[in-house]
C-alpha positions as CSV (number, residue, x, y, z in Angstrom):
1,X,7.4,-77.9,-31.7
2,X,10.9,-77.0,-32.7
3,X,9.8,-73.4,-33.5
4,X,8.2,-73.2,-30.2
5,X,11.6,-74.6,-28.1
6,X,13.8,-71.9,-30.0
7,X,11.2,-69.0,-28.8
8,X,11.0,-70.1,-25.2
9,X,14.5,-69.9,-25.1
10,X,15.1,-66.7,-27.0
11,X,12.3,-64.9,-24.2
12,X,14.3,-66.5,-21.4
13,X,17.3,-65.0,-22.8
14,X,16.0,-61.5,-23.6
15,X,14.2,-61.5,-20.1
16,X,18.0,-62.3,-18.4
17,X,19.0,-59.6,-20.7
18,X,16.4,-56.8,-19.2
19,X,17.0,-57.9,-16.0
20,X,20.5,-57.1,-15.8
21,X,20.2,-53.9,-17.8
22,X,17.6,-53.0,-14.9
23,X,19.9,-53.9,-12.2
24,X,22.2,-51.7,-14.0
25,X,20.0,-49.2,-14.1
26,X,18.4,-49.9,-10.2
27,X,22.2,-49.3,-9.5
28,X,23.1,-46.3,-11.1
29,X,19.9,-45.0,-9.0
30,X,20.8,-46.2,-5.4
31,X,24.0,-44.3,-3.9
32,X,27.5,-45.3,-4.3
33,X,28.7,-43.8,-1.4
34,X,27.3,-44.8,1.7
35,X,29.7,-43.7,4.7
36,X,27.7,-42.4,7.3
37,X,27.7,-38.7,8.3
38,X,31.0,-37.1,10.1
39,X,33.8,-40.1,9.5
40,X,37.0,-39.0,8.0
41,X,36.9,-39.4,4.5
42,X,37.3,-37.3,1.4
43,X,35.6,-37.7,-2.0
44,X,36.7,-35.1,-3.7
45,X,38.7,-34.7,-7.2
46,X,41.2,-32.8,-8.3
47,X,40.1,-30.5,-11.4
48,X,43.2,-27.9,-11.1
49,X,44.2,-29.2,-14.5
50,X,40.8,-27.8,-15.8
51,X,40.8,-24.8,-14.0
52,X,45.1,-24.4,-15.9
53,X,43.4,-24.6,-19.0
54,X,40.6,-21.9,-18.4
55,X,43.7,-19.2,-17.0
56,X,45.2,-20.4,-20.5
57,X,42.0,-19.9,-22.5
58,X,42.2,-23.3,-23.4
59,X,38.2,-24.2,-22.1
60,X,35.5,-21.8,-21.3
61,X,34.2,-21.5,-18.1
62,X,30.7,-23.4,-18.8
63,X,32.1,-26.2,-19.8
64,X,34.9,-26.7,-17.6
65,X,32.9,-29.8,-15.8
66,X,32.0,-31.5,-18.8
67,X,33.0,-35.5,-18.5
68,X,33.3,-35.1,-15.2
69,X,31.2,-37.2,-12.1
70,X,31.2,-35.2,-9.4
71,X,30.7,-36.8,-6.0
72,X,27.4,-35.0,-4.8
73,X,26.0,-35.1,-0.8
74,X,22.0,-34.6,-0.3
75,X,20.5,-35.0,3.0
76,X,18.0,-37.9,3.0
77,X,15.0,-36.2,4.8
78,X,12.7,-38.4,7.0
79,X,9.6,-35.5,8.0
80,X,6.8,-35.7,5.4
81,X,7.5,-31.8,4.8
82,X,10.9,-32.0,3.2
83,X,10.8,-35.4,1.5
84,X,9.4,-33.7,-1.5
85,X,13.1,-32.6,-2.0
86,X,14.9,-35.4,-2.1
87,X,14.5,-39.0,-0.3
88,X,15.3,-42.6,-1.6
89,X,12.5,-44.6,-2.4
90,X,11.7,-48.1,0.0
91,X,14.0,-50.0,-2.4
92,X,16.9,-47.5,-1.7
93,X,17.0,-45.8,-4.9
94,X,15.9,-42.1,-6.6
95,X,12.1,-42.9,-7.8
96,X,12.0,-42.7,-11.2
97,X,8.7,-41.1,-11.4
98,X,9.5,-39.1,-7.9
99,X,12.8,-38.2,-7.9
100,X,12.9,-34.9,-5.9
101,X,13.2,-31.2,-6.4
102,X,17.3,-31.5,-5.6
103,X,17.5,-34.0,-8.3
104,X,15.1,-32.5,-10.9
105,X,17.4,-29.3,-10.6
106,X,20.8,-31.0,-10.4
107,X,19.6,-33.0,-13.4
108,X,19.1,-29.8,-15.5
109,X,22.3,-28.4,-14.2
110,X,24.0,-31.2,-15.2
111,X,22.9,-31.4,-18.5
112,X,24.0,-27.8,-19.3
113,X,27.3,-28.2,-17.8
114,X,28.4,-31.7,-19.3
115,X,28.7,-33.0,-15.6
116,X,27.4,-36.7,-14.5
117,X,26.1,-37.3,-10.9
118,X,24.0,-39.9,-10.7
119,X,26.8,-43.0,-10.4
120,X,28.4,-40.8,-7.7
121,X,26.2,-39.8,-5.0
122,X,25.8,-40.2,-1.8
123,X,23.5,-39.4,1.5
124,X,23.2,-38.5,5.0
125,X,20.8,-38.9,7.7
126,X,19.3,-35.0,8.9
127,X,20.9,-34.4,12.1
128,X,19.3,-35.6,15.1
129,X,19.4,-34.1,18.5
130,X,19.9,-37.8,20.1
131,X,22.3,-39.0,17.7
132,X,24.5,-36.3,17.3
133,X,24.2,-34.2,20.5
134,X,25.0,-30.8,20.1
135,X,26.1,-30.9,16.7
136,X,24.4,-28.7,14.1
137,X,23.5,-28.1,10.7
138,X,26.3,-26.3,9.8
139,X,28.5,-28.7,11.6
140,X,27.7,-31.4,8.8
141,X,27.7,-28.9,6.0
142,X,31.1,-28.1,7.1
143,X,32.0,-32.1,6.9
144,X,29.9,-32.1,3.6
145,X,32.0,-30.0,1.6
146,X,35.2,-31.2,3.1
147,X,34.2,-35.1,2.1
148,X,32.1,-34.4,-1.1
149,X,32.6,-32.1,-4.5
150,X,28.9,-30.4,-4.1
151,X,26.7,-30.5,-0.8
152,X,23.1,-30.0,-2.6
153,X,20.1,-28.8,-0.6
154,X,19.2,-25.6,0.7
155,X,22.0,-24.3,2.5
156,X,21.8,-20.8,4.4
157,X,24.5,-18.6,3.5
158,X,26.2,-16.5,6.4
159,X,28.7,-15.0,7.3
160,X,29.6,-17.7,10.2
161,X,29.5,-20.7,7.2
162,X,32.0,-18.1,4.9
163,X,34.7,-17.9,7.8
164,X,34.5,-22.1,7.9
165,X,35.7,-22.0,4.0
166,X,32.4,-22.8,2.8
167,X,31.4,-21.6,-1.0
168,X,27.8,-20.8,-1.7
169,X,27.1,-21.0,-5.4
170,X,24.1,-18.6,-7.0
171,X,21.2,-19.5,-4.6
172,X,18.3,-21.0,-6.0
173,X,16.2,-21.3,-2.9
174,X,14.5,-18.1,-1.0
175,X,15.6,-18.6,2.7
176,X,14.6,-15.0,3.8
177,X,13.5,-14.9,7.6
178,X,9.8,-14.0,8.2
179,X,7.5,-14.0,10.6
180,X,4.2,-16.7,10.2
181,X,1.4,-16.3,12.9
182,X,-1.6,-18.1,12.8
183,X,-4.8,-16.5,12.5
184,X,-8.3,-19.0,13.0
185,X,-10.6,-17.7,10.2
186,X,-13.9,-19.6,12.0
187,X,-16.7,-16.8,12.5
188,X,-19.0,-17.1,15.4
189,X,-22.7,-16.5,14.2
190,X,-23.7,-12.6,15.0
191,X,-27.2,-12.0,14.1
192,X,-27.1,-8.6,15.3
193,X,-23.6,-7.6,13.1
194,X,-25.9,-5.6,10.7
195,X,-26.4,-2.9,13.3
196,X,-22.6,-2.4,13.5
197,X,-22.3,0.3,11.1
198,X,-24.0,3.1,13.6
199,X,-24.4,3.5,16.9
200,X,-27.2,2.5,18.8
201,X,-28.6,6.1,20.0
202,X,-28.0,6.7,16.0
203,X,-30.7,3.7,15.0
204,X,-33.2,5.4,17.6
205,X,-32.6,8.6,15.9
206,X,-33.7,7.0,12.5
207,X,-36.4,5.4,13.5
208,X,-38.0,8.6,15.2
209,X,-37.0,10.7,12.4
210,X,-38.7,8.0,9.7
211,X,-42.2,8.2,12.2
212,X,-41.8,11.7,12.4
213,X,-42.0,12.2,8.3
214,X,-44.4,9.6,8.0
215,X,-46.9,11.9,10.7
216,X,-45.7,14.8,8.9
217,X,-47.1,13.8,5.4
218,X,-50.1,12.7,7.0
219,X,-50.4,16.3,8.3
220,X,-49.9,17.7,5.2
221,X,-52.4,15.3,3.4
222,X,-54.7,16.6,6.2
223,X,-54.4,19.8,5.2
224,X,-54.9,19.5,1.6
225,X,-56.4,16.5,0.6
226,X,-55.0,16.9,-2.6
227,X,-51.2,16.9,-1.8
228,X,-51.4,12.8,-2.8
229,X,-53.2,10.2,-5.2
230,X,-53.8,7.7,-2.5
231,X,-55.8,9.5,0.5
232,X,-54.2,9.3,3.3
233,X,-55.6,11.9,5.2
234,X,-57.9,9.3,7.2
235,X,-54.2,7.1,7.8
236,X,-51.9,7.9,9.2
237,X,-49.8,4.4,10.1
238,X,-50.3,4.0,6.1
239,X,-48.1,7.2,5.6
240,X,-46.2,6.2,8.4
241,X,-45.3,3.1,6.7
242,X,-44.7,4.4,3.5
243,X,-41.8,5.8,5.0
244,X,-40.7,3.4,5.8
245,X,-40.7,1.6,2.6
246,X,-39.1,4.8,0.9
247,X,-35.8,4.2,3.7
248,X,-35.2,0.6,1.9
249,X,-35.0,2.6,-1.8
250,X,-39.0,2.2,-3.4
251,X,-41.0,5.0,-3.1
252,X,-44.6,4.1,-3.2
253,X,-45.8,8.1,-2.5
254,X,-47.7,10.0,-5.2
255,X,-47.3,13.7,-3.9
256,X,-49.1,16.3,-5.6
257,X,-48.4,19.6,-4.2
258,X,-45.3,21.6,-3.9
259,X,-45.1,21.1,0.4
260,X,-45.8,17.2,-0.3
261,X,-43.5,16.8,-3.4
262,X,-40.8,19.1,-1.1
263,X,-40.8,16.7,2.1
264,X,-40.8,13.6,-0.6
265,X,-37.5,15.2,-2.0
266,X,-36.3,15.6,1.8
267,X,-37.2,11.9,2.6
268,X,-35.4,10.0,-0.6
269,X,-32.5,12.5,-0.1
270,X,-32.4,11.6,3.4
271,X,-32.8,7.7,3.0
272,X,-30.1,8.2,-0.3
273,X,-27.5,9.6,2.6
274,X,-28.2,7.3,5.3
275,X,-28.0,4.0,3.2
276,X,-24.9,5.5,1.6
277,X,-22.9,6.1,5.2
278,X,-24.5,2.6,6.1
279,X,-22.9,0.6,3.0
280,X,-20.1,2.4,3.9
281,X,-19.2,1.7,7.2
282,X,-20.1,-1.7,6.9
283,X,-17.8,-2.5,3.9
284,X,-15.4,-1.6,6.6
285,X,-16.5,-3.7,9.5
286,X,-16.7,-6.8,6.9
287,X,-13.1,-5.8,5.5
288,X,-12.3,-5.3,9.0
289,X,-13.3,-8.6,10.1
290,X,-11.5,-10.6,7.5
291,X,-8.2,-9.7,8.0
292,X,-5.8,-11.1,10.5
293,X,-5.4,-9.4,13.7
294,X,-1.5,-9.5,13.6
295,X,-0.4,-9.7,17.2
296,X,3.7,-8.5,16.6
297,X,5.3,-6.8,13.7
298,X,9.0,-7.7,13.8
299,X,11.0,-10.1,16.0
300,X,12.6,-7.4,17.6
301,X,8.8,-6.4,19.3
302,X,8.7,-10.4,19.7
303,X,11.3,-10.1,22.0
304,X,10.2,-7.1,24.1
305,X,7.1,-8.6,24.5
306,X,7.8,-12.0,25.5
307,X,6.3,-13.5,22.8
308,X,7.1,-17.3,22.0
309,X,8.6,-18.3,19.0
310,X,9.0,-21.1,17.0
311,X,12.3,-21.6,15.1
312,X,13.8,-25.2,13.6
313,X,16.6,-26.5,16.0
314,X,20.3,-26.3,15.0
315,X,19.9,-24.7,11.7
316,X,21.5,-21.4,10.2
317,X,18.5,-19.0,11.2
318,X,19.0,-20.5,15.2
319,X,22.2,-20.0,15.3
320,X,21.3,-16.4,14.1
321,X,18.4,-15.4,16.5
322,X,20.7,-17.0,19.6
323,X,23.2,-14.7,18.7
324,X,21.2,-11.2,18.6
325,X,18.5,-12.6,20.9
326,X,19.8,-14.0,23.3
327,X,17.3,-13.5,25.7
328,X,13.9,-14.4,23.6
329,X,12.1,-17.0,24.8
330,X,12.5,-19.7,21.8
331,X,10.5,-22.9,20.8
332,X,12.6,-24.9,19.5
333,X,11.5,-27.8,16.9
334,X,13.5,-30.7,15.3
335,X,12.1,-30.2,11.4
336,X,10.1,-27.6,9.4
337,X,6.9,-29.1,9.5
338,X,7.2,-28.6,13.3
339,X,8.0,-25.7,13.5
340,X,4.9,-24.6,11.5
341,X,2.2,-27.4,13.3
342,X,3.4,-26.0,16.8
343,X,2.6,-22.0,15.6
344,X,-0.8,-23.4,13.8
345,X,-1.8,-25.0,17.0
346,X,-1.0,-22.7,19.5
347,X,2.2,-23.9,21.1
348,X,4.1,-20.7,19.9
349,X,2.5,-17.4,19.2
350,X,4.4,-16.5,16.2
351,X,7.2,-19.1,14.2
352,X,10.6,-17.5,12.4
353,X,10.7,-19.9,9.2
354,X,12.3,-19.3,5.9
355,X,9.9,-17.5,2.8
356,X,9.9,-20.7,0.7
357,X,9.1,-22.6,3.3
358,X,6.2,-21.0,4.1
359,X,5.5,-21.0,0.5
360,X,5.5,-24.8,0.6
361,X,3.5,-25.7,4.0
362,X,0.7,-22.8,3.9
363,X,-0.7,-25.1,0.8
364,X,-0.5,-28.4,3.1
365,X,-3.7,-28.9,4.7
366,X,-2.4,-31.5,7.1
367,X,-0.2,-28.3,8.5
368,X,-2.8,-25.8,7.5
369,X,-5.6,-27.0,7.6
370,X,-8.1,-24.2,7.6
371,X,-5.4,-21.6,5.8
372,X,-4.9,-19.4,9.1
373,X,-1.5,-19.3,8.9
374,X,-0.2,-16.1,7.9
375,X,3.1,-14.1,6.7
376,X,3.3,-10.6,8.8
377,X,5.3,-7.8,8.6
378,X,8.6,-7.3,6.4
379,X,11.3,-9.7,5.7
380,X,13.7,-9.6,8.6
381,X,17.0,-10.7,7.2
382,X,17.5,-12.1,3.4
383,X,19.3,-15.2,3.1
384,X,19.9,-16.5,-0.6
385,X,20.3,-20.8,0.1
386,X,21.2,-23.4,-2.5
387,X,24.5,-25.5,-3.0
388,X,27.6,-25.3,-0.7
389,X,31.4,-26.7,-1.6
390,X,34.0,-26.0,-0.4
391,X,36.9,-23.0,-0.7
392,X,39.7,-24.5,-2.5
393,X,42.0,-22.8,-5.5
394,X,44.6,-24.6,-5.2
395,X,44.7,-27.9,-3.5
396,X,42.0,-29.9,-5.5
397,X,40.3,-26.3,-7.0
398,X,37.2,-26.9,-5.7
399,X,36.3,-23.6,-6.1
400,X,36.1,-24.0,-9.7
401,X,32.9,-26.2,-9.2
402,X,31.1,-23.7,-7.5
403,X,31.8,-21.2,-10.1
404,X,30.2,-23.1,-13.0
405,X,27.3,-24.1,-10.7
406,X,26.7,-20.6,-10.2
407,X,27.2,-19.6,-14.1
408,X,24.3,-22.0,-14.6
409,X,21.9,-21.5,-11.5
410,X,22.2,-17.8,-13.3
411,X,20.9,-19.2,-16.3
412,X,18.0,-21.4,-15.4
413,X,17.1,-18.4,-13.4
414,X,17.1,-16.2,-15.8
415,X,15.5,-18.4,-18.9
416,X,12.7,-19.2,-16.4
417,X,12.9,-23.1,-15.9
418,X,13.8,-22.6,-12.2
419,X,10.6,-20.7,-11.8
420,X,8.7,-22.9,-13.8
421,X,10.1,-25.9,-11.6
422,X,9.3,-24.1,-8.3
423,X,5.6,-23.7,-9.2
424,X,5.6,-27.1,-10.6
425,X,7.0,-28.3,-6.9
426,X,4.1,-26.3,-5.5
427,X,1.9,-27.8,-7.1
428,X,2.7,-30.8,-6.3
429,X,3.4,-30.8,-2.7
430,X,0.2,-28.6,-2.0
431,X,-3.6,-29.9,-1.7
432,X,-5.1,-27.0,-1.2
433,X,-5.2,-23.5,-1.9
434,X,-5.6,-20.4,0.3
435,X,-6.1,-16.9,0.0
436,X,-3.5,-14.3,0.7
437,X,-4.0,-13.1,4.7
438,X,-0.1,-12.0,4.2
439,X,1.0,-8.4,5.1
440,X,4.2,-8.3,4.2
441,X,4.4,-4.1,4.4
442,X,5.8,-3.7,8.2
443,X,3.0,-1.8,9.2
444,X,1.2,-2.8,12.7
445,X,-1.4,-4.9,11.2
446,X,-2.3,-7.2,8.7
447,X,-5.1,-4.8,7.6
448,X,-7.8,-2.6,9.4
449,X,-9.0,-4.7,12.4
450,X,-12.8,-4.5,13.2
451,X,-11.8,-3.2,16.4
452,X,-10.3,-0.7,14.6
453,X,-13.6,0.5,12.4
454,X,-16.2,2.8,15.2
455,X,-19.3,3.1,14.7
456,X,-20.7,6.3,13.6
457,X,-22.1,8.4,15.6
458,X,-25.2,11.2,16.0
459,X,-22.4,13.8,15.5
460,X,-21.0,12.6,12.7
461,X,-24.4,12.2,10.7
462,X,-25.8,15.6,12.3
463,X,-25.9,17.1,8.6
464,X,-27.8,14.5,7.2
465,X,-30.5,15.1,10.0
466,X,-30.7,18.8,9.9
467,X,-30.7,18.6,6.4
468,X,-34.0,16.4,6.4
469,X,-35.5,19.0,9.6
470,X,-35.0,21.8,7.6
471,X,-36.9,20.8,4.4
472,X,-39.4,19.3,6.5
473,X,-40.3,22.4,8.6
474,X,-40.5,24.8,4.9
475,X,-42.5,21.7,3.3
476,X,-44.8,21.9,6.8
477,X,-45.0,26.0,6.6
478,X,-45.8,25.9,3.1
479,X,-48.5,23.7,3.4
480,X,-49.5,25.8,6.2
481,X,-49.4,29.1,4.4
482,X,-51.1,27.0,1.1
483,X,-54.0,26.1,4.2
484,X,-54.7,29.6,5.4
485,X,-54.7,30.7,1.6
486,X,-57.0,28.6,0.9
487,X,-59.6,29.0,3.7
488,X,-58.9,32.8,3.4
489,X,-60.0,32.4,-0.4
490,X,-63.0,30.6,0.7
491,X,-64.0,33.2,3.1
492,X,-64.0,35.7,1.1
493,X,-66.3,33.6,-1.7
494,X,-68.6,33.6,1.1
495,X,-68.5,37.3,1.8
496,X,-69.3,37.8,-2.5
497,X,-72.0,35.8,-2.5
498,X,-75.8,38.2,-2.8
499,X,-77.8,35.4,-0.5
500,X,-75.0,36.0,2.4
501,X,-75.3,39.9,2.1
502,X,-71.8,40.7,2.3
503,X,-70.1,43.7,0.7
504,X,-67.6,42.8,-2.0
505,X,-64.3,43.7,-1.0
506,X,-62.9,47.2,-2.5
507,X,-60.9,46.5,-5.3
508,X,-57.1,46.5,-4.5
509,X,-57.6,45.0,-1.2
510,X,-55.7,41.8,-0.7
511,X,-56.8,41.6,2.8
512,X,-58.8,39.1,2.6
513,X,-57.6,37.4,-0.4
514,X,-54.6,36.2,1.7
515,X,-55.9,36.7,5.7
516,X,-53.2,37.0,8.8
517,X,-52.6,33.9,9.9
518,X,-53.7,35.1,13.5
519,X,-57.3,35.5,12.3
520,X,-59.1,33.3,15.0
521,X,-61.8,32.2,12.5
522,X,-59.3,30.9,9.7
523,X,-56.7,29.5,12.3
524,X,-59.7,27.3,13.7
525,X,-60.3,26.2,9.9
526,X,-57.2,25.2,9.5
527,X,-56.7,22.6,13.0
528,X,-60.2,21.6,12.1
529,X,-58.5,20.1,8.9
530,X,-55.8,19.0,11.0
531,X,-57.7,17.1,13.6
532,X,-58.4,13.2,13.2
533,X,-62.0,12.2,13.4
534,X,-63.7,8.9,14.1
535,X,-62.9,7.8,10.6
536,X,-59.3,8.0,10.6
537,X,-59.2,6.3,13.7
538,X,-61.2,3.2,12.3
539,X,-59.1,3.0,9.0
540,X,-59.5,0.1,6.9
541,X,-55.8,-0.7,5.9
542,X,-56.9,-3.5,3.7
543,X,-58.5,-1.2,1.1
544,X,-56.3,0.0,-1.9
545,X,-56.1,4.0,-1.0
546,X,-57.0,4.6,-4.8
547,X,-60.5,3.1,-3.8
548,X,-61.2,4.9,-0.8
549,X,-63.8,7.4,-2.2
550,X,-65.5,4.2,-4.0
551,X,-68.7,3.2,-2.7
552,X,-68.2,-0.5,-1.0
């Protein structure tokens, strides 16, 4: 019972214990300053003994910070779209298992340098047009550096912010300006969109040609029944179809002669052309169709158009565009998120946004829902954004902060854990992953546009047409000439034979080995052959052609 006593106590003891080493901990987490944004105070430290003993080579440059806790400003973001970066949790603390992109990376930088942060911190509200009026962004970076040792976040340099004596480290966040339209990737159902590849008049033209070949080979079948295996002298919607077939790439024909075998060659070569300028052309349309229609190519051509855009209010880049726009017509939006939800919605035809940014919100599906939103044209102006302090060599050396925050930003550049973190960030924040409808070339579009792709046209595919007339007019003259041969052969058999009483031609005579095709009796031999009795035009199409001269 004793032993029992004595371990009650020593848990309630060791549970007192943890409690207080967690509200130790809970307090290191939450902020220790907690002035609100724009009052008269001052934070900063004087470090001009460090920066003495780095002019006497008494410290290197790296680890001039070590011991040190700087007092450190981040903007508590409220918009779903930048909380990612940094926001206190509903207890008022950094989230141990969320802490923030600002954090993550001040952590690291703080490791490397020696530097502690964490028991020293403090935040601001974002500005607010009803709050603070006409204040702006760079209006409370300016109080942010003057007040604190580093303002962290992703701070625009410019050349407005430099002439207010504010220091911008190595940036470590991509705020070049681009343009972002939105583009809706829903097709509308087109049954006839196969067709697009050729011009109507060019369809009819196929077709006729197809029926034409297809009567043709029937012809020369009629001719000489001989020129095919199947006998389709008696059919002529049978070689008609056939064709057909032959135009979709199988070629059911078995010619036999040289005129049938020529116009087979004619048809394949024919059918090989025209489904090759099909394919083609409608690879084009389809590429055509799935690329965004960009509507403006730079914000200069936004302006002389009178195009609406979308920029966030107060910040660096408005401040910019008002200066050298003055007179484009502006959306103006209170955070990120809607500045990109007004362009993806229609409220703005294109939105001017920084390239990380858009990075970050084209993977939200709340924002982007069905990945139309789309980077066009080149980067307008390049704006490198990270941490801001202020310029001071002498007073409190400042400056000296900012140049060992910019030695190290260098370095988790270049080892790759910046890059590593950024994708990790992505990652995270993102639910959703779309394909890349950017064109970030500056040329007028985003790709070719289907409007862009014609249809081709009789002229264009004349060769391929004459090509196939041609060999079908020798393949129909030498089945012709084959004809006449024939029946010329025959009449002279007839002219040998003792019963008919015919004189055997003189020797050396060709005459009427091969007779003149104007003979009357011979040409009327030949259209016999070539005319369609009651047979052919009672066909049984159900019969295999290899068992038409079977007996039923």
């Amino acid at each position: 019972m004793g032993l029992t006593t004595m371990t009650m106590k020593t848990l309630i003891h060791l549970y007192y214990i943890l409690s207080l080493v967690l509200a130790a901990v809970r307090s290191q987490e939450a902020p220790y300053y907690t002035i609100k944004k724009f009052a008269p105070v001052s934070y900063r430290q004087n470090i001009c003994e460090r920066q003495r003993q780095i002019f006497e080579d008494e410290l290197a440059l790296p680890q001039a910070l070590q011991g040190l806790n700087l007092s450190v400003v981040f903007t508590n973001y409220k918009d779903a779209g930048s909380k990612p970066f940094f926001t206190l949790n509903e207890a008022g603390v950094i989230d141990a298992d969320k802490p923030g992109l600002f954090a993550i990376i001040l952590d690291e930088l703080a490791r490397r340098a020696g530097f502690a942060w964490r028991k020293s911190y403090g935040v601001v509200d974002p500005i607010d047009a009803v709050v603070d009026g006409n204040r702006t962004w760079t209006d409370l970076l300016e109080w942010e550096t003057q007040s604190y040792d580093v303002a962290f976040g992703k701070w625009d340099r410019s050349l407005d912010r430099i002439k207010k004596e504010i220091n911008f480290p190595e940036g470590w966040y991509d705020a070049s300006n681009i343009l972002v339209e939105s583009h809706n990737t829903k097709k509308s159902l087109n049954i006839w969109s196969f067709l697009l590849p050729f011009q109507w008049e060019v369809w009819i033209l196929i077709a006729g040609t197809v029926i034409a070949t297809g009567v043709l080979y029937f012809l020369l079948d009629k001719m000489n029944t001989a020129s095919d295996e199947m006998e389709l002298d008696k059919q002529p919607g049978a070689a008609v179809f056939y064709s057909f077939i032959t135009m979709t790439g199988h070629f059911e024909l078995h010619p036999t002669t040289t005129s049938a075998r020529l116009l087979s060659f004619s048809l394949t070569f024919f059918a090989l052309l025209v489904a090759s300028a099909y394919t083609a052309n409608l690879v084009s349309f389809l590429v055509a169709r799935n690329n965004p229609d960009f509507s403006v190519t730079s914000m200069g051509e936004a302006v002389r158009r009178g195009v609406s855009v979308c920029v966030q209010r107060g910040v660096e880049m408005d401040e910019f565009l008002t200066r050298k726009y003055p007179n484009a017509f502006f959306v103006r939006k209170s955070t990120e998120g809607d500045v990109f939800w007004a362009v993806f919605h229609g409220e703005c035809q294109v939105a001017f946004v920084p390239q990380s940014s858009f990075d970050l919100y084209r993977r939200r599906s709340e924002i982007n829902e069905d990945c139309s939103l789309a980077w066009h044209g080149r980067v307008e102006r390049i704006v490198p954004s990270g941490i801001a302090t202020i310029v001071d060599n002498g007073v409190l050396c400042t400056s000296l902060i900012s140049a060992v925050l910019s030695y190290h930003l260098l370095e988790i550049k270049q080892d790759g854990f910046l890059e590593r973190t950024w994708k990790d960030h992505l990652i995270r924040v993102g639910d959703q992953y779309c394909p890349d409808l950017t064109d970030n070339q500056g040329g007028d579009s985003g790709g070719p546009q289907e409007d862009d792709i014609e249809s081709l046209s009789i002229q264009e595919l004349a060769g391929i047409f004459i090509i196939h007339v041609s060999l079908s007019g020798l393949a129909f003259l030498m089945a012709l000439g084959a004809c006449l041969r024939q029946k010329g052969l025959k009449q002279g058999d007839e002219k040998d034979d003792p019963e008919t009483g015919l004189d055997e031609p003189e020797s050396g005579s060709n005459d009427q080995l091969i007779p003149s095709p104007q003979s009357s009796e011979v040409a009327k031999e030949c259209n016999d052959s070539l005319s369609i009795d009651e047979e052919a035009e009672s066909a049984d199409f159900v019969k295999p052609f290899h068992e038409k001269g079977k007996d039923a």
